[in-house]
C-alpha positions as CSV (number, residue, x, y, z in Angstrom):
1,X,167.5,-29.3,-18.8
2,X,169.9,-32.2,-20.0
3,X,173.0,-31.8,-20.9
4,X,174.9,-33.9,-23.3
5,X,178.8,-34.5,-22.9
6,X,180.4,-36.1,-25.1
7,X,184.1,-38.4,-24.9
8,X,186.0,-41.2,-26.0
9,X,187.3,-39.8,-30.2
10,X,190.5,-38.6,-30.8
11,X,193.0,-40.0,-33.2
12,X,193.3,-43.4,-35.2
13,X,195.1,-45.2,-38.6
14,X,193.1,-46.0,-41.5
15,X,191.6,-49.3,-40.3
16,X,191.6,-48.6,-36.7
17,X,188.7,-48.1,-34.1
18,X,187.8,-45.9,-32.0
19,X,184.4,-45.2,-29.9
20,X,182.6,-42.2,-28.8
21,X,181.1,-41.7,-25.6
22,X,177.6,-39.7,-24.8
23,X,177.0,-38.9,-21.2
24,X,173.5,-37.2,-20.2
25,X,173.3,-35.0,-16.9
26,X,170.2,-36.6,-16.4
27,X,167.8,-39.4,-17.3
28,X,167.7,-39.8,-21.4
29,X,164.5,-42.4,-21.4
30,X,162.5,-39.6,-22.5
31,X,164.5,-39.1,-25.5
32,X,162.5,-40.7,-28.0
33,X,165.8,-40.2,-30.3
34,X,169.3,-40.5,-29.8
35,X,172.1,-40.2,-32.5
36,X,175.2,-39.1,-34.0
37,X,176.2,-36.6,-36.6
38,X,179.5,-35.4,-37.7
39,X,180.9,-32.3,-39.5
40,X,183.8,-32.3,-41.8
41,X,186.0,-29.0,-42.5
42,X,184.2,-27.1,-45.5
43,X,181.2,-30.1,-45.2
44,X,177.1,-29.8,-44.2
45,X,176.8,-31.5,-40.7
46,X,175.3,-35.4,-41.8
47,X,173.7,-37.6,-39.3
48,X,175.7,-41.1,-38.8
49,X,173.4,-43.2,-37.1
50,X,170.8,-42.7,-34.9
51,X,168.0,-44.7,-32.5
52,X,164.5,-43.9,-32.8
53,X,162.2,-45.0,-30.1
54,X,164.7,-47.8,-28.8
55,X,164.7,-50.0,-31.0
56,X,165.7,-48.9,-34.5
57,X,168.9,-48.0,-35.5
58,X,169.5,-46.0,-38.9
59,X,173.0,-46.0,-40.3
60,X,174.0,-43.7,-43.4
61,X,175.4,-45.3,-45.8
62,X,178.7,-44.6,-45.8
63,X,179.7,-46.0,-42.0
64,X,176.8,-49.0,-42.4
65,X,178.6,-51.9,-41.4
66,X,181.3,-50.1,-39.7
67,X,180.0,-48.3,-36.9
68,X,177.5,-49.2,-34.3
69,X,174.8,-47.0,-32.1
70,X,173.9,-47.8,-28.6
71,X,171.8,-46.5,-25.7
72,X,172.0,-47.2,-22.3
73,X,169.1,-46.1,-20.3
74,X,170.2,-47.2,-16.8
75,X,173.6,-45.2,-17.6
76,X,172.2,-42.2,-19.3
77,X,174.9,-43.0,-22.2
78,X,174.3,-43.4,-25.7
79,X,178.0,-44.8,-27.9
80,X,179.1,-45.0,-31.1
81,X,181.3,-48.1,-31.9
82,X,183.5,-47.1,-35.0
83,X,185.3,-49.9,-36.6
84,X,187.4,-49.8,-39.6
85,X,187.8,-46.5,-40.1
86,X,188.6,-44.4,-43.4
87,X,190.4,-41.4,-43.7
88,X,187.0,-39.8,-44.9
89,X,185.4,-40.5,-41.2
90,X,187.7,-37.6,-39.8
91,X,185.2,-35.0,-38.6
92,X,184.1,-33.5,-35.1
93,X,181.2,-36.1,-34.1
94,X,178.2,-34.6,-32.0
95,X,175.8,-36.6,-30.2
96,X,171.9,-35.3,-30.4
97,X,168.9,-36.2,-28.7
98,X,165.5,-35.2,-29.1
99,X,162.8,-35.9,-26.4
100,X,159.1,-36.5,-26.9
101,X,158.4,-32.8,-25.5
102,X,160.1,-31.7,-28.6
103,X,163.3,-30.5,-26.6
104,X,166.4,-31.2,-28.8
105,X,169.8,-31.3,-27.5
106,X,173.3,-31.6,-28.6
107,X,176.5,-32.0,-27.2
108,X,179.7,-29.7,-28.0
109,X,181.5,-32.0,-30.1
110,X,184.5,-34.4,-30.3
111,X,187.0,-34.4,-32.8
112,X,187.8,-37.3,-34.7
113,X,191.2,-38.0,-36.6
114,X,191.8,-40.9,-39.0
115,X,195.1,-40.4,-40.2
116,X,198.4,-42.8,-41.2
């Protein structure tokens, strides 16, 4: 079974950027879907962006613009490029992947901090 680790995060200003990191233990081309969803203190986890069958990236709305979902096959990494970031975007960020077997994996988490 994959496992999903995830890195990168941590603490930034109000404009700042930071990037998260998704590592696989193994090979993520069978993951039909890769994304990203966060989870704010009191808050419903929300997907952030994801990539569905390679090629199409969905963004809510809030970070469209702003952040930026990749996938590396050859690497078994999937990132999330966050750019001007908003106090708001504090949250601990989980990266999920679903493969076309229907297995669906997540990552432990990553805390991010935007903060002045």
């Amino acid at each position: 079974q994959v496992q999903l680790v995830e890195s990168g995060g941590g603490w930034a200003q109000p404009g700042g950027s930071l990037r998260l990191f998704c590592a696989a233990s193994g090979s993520i081309a069978s993951f039909y879907y890769v994304g990203w969803f966060r989870q704010a203190p009191g808050k419903q986890r929300e997907l952030v962006a994801a990539i569905i069958s390679g090629v199409r990236a969905n963004y809510a709305d809030s970070v469209k613009g702003r952040f930026t979902i990749s996938r590396d096959n050859a690497k078994n990494t999937v990132s999330l490029q966050m750019n001007s970031l908003k106090p708001e975007d504090t949250a601990i960020y989980y990266c999920n992947a679903i493969a076309t077997g229907g297995l669906n994996q997540w990552g432990q988490g990553r805390q991010v901090t935007v903060s002045s």
